[in-house]
Every structure is written in C-alpha cells, then in structure tokens.
SEDOLO-414282 format. One record per residue: residue in one letter; x, y, z of N, C-alpha, C in turn. Coordinates in pm, 1 decimal, padded with zeros to 6 digits. Atoms other than C-alpha are relative to their C-alpha. Layout:
N
> resn, n_px, n_py, n_pz, ca_px, ca_py, ca_pz, c_px, c_py, c_pz
> A, X, Y, Z, X, Y, Z, X, Y, Z
...
//
This chain:
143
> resn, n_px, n_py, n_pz, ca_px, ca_py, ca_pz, c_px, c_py, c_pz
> X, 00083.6, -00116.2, 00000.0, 00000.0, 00000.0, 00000.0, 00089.3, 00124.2, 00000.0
> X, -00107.7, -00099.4, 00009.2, 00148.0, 00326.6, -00082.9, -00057.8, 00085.4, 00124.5
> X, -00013.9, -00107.0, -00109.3, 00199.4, 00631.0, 00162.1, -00156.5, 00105.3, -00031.4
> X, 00060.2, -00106.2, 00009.7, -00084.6, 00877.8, 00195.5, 00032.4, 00113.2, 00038.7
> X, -00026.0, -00193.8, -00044.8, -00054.1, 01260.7, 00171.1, -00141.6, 00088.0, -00001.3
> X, 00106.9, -00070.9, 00008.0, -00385.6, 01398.1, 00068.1, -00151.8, -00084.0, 00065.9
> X, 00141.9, 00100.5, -00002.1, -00776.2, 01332.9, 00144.7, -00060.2, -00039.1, -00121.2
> X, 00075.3, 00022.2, 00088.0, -00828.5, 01255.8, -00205.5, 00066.2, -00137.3, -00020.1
> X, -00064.6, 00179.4, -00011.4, -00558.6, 00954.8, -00164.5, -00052.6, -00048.9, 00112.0
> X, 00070.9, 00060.9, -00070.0, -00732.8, 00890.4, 00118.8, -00093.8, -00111.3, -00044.1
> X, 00151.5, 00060.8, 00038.0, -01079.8, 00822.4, -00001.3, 00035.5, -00087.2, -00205.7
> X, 00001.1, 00104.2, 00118.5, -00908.6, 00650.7, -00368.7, 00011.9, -00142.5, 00132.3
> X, -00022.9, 00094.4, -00099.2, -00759.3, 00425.4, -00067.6, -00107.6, -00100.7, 00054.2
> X, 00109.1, 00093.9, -00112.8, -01059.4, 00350.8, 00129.2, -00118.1, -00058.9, -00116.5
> X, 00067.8, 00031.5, 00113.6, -01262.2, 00299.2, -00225.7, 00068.8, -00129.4, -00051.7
> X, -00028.4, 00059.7, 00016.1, -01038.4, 00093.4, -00304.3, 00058.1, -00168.0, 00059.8
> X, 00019.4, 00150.4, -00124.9, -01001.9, -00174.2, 00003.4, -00134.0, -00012.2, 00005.8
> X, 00103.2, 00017.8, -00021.7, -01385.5, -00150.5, -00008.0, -00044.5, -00093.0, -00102.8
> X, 00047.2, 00112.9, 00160.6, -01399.5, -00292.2, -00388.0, 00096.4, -00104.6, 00042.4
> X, -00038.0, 00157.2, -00039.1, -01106.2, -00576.6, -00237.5, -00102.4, -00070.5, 00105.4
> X, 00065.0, 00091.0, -00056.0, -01332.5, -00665.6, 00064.9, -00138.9, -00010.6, -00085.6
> X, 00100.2, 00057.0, 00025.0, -01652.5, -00692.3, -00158.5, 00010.8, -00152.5, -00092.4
> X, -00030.1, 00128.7, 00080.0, -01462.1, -00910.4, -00402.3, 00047.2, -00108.8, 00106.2
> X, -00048.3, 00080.6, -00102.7, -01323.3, -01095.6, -00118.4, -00096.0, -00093.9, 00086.2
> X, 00092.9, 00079.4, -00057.9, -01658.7, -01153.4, 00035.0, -00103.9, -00041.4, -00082.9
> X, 00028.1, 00110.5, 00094.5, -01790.0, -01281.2, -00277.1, 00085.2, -00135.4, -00035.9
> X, -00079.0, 00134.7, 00041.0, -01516.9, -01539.9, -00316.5, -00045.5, -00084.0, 00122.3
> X, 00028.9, 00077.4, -00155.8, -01576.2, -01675.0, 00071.7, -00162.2, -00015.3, -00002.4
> X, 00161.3, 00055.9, 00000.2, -01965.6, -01702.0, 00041.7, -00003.2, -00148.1, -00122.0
> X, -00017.8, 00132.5, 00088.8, -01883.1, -01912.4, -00293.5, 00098.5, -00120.9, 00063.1
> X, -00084.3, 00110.5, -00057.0, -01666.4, -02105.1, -00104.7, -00031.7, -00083.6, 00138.3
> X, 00079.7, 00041.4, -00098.3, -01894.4, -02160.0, 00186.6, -00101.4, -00093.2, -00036.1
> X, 00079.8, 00103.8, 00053.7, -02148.5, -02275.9, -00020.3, 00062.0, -00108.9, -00047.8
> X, -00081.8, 00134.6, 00079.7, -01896.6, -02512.3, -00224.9, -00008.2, -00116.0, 00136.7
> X, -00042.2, 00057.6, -00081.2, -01835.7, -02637.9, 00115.3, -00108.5, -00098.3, 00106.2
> X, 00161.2, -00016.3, -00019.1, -02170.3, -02663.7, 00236.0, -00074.1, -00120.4, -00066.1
> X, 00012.7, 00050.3, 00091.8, -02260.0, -02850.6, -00045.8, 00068.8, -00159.5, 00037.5
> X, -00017.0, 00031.5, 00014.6, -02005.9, -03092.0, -00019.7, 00012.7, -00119.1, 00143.8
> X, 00035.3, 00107.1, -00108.2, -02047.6, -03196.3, 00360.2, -00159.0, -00035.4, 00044.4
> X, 00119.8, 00074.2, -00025.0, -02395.0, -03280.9, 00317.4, 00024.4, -00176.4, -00020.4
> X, 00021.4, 00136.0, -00025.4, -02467.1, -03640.4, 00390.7, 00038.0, -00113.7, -00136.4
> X, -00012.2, 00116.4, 00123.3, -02535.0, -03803.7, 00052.5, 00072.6, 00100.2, -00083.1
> X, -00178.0, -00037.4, 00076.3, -02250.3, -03553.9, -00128.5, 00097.9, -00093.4, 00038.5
> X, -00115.9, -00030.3, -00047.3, -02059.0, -03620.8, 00101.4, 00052.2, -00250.9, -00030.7
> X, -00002.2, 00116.9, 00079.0, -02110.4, -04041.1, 00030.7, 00046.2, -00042.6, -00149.3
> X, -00024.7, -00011.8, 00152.1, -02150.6, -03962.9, -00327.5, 00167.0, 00041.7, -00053.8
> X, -00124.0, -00019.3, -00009.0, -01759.2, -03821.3, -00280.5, 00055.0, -00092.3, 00018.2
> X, -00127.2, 00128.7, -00046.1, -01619.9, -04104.6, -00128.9, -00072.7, -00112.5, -00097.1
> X, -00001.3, 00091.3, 00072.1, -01747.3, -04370.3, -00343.4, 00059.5, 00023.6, -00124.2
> X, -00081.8, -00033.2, 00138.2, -01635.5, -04172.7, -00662.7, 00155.9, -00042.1, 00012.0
> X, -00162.3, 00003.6, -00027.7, -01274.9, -04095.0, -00487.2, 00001.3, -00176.9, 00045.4
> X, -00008.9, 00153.4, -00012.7, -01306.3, -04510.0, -00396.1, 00034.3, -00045.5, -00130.8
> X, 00051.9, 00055.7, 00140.9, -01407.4, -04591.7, -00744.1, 00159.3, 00021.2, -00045.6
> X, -00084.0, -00074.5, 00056.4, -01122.8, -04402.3, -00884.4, 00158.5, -00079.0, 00068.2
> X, -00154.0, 00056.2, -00088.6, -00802.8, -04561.3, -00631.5, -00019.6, -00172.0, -00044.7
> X, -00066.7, 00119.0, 00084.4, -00678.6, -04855.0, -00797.8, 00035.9, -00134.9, 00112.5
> X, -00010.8, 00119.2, -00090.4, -00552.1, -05023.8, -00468.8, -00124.7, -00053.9, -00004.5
> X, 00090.5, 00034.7, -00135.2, -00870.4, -04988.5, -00280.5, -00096.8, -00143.4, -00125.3
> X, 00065.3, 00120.3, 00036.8, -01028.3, -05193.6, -00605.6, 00038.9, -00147.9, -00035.6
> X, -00052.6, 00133.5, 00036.5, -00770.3, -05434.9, -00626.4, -00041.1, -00056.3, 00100.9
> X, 00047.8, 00066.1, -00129.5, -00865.1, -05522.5, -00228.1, -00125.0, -00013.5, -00015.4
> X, 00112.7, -00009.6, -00015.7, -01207.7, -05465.1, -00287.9, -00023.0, -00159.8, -00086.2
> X, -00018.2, 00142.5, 00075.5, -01157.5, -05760.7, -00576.7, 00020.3, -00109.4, 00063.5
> X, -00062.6, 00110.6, -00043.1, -00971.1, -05980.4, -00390.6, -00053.6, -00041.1, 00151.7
> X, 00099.6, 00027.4, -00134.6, -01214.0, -05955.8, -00055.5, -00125.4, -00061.8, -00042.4
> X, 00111.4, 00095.1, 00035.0, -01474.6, -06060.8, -00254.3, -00032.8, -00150.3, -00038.8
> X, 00008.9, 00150.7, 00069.8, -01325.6, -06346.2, -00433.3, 00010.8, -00076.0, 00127.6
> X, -00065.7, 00057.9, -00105.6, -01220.4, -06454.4, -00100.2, -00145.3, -00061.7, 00065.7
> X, 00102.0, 00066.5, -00050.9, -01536.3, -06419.8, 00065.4, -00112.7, -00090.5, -00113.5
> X, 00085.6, 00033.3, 00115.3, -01735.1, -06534.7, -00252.8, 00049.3, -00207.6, 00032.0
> X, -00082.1, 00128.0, -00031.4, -01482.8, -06869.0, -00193.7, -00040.7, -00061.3, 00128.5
> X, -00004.3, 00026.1, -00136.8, -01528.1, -06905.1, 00142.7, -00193.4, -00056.6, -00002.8
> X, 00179.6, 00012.2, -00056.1, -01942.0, -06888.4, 00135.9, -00039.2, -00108.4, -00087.6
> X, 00012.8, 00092.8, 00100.3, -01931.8, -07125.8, -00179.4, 00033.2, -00124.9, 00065.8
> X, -00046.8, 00102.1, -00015.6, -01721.2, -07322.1, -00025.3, -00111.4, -00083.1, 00150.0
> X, 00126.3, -00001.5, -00108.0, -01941.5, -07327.4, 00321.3, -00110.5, -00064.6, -00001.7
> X, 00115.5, 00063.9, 00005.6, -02227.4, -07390.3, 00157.1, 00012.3, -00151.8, -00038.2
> X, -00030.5, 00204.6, 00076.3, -02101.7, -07742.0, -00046.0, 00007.7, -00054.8, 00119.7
> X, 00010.2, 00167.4, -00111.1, -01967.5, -07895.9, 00301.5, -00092.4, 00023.2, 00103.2
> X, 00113.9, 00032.2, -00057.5, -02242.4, -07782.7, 00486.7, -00085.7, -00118.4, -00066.0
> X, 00114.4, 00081.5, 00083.8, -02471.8, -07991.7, 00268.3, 00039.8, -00173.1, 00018.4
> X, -00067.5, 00121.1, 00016.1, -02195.8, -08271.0, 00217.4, -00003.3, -00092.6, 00084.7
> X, -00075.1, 00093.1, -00091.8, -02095.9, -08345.6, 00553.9, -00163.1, -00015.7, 00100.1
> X, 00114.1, 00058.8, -00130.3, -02335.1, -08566.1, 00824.4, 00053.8, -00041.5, 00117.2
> X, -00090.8, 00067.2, -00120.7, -02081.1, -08713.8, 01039.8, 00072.9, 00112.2, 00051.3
> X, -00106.8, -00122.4, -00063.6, -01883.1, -08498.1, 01285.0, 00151.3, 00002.2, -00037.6
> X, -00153.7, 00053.0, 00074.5, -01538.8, -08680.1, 01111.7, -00006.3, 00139.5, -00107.7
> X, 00029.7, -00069.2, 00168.1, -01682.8, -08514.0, 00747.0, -00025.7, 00135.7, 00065.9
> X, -00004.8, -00134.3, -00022.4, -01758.9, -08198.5, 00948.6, 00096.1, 00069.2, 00038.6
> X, -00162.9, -00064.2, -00064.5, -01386.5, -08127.3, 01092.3, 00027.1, -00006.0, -00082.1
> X, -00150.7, -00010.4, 00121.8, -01225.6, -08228.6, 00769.3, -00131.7, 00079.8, -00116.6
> X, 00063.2, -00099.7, 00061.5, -01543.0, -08020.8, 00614.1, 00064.0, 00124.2, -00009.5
> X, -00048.0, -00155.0, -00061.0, -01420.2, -07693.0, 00826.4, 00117.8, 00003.9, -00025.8
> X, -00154.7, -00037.4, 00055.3, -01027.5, -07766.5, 00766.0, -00004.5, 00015.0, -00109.0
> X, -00007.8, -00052.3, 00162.6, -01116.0, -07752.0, 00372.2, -00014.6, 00097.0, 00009.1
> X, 00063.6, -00154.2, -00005.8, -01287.8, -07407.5, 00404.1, 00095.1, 00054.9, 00069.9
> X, -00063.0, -00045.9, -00051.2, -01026.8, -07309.8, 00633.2, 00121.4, 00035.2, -00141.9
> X, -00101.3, -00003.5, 00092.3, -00766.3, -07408.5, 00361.2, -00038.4, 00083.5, -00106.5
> X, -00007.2, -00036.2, 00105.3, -00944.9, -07302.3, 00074.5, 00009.0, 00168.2, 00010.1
> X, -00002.8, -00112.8, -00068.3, -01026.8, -06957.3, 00262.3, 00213.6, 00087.1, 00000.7
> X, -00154.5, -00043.1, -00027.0, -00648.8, -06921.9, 00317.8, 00074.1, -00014.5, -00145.2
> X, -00077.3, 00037.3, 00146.5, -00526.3, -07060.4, -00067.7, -00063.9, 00114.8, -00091.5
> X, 00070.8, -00126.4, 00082.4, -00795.6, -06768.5, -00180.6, 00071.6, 00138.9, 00051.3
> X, 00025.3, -00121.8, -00045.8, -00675.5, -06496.3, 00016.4, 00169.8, -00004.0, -00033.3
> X, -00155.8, -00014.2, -00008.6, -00260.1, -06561.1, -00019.0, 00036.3, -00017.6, -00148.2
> X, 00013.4, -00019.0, 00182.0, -00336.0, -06616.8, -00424.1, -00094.3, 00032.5, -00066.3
> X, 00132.8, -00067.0, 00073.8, -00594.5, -06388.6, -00558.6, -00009.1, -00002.7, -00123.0
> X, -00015.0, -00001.8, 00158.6, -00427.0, -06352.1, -00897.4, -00048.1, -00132.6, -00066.2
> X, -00009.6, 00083.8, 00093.5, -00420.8, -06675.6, -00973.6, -00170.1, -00083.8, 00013.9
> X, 00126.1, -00002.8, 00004.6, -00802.8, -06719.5, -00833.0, -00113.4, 00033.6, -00145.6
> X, 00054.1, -00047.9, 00041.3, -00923.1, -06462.7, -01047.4, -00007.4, -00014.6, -00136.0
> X, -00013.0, 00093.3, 00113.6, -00759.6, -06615.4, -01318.2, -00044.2, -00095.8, -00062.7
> X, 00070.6, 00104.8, -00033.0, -00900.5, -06950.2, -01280.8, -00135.1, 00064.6, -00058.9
> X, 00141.6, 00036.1, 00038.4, -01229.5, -06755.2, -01272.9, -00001.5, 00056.9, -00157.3
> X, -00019.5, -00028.0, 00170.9, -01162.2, -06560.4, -01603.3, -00004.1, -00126.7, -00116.5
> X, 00041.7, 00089.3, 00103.2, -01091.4, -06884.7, -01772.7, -00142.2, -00074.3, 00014.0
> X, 00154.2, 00083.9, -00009.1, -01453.4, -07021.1, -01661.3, -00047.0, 00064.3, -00038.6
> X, 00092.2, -00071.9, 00078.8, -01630.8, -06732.8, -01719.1, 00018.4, -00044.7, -00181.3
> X, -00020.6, -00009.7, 00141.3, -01466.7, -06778.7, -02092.6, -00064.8, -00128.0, -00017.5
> X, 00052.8, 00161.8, -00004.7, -01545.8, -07139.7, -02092.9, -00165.9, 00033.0, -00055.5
> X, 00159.6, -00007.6, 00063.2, -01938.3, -07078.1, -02015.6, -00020.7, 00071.7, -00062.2
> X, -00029.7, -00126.8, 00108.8, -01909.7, -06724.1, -02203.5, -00032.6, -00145.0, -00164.5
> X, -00015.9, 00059.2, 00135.5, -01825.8, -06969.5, -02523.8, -00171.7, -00112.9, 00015.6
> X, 00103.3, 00139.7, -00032.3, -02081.9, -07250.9, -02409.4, -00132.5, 00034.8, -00066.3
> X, 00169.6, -00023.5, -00028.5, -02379.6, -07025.7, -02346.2, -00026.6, 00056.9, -00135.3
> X, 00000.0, -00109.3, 00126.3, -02303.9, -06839.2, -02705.7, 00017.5, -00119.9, -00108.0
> X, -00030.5, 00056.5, 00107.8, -02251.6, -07171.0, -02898.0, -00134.6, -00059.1, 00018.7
> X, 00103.7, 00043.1, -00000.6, -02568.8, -07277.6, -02761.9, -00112.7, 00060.3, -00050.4
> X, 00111.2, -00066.3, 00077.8, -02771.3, -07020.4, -02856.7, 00031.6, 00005.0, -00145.0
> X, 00015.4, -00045.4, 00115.1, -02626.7, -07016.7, -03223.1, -00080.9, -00114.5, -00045.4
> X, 00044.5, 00116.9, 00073.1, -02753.4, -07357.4, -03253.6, -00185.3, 00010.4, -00011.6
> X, 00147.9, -00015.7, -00030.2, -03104.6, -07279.0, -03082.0, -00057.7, 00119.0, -00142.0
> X, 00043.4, -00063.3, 00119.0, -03112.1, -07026.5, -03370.6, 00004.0, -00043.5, -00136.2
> X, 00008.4, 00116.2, 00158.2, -03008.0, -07264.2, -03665.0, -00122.4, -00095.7, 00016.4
> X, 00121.3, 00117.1, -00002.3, -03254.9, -07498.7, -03554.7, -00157.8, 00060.4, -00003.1
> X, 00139.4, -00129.1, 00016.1, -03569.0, -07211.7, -03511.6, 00040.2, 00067.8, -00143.9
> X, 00012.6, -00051.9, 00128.2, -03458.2, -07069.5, -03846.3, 00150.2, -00088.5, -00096.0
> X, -00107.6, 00064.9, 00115.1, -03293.9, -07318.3, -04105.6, -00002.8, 00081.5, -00107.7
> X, -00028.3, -00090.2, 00083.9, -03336.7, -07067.2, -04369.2, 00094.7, 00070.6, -00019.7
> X, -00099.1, -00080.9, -00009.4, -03100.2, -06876.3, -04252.4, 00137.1, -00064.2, 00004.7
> X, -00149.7, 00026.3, -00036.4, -02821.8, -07130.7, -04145.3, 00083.0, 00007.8, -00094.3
> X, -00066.9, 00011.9, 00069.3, -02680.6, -07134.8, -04463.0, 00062.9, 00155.5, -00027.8
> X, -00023.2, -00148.1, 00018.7, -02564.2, -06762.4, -04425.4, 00090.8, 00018.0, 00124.0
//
C-alpha cells in the first residue's frame, strides 16, 4: 500500500479496500457454499465412493475380498450340505479353512481360474444359442 498525503488519496484508498473486501466476500460465500454442499450427507457419500471408485488399490482389495469371501461362502455352503458325520464336518471346516487361506494368499491366480470359466461358459452359453437359432430358423443357417 502506498503512503498517503492527501484526502483525495485517502478516499481513492478507502474505495479501493472496499472494492477488495466486496470481491473478497464474494469469493468466501462461494466457497462456503462449495463447502456446504459438499459436507452434506449423501454428497458427502456420493464423494467417497467416486474418490473409492477411482483408487486402484482400494479396487484391487475390494476384488480380492470378494473373491475370497465369494470362496469361502461357496465353499461353506457345499460342506455344509456334504458333511453328516462330525469326522466329514472337521475335515469339512479344515477344507474351508484351507481353501479360505489358498484364496486370500493367491488372488491372482483365483481370479484367473475364474476368467478362464467365465470364458469357458461365455463360449458354451453363445454356442448354444447359435444352434437354438439354426434350428428355429434353417433358412437362414446357410448364411
């Protein structure tokens, strides 16, 4: 700020800190509201699932917690069903234990595994329907 000598540098002065605080308290109201805005409840959700979405770890863990538990509840359910004897139910629970533990210390090669199945039925369920369509329209198979 420069030196004042007169009252006409005065009042440019005080005209002129009056036009910085109005611009000043237009930037801070927009920035109240921004703020405002963004710690409401379902923003403030709607934020963190994006910034989730977006982080690469959190979906590689998010992947590999699922296959795990997905493994685990699969697996659960078969020797529930399987086992009747209390023998078949200990060496039920040490499978699920194991498989639980072979899912969670090798995810890659899980997810792998399931990739080639999906492809598997992927091909299956798509060779089946071309046939269900040659056979509903022979006209066409020759095309």
């Amino acid at each position: 700020m420069q030196t004042i000598f007169t009252q006409t540098d005065l009042r440019a002065a005080i005209v002129q800190l009056e036009f910085k605080q109005a611009e000043e308290g237009k930037l801070l109201k927009e920035q109240a509201l921004i703020t405002y805005e963004s710690i409401k409840p379902l923003n403030f959700v709607k934020n963190f699932f994006r910034e989730a979405g977006e982080s690469e770890d959190l979906q590689e863990n998010f992947i590999n917690s699922t296959v795990g538990l997905s493994a685990g509840y699969l697996s659960n359910v078969v020797f529930q069903r399987l086992s009747g004897s209390p023998v078949k139910k200990i060496l039920g629970a040490a499978l699920m234990f194991g498989i639980k533990s072979l899912v969670k210390h090798n995810p890659e090669t899980i997810k792998n595994w399931g990739r080639v199945i999906f492809k598997i039925v992927k091909n299956l369920l798509a060779e089946k329907d071309k046939n269900a369509y040659i056979n509903n329209n022979p006209e066409k198979a020759g095309l």
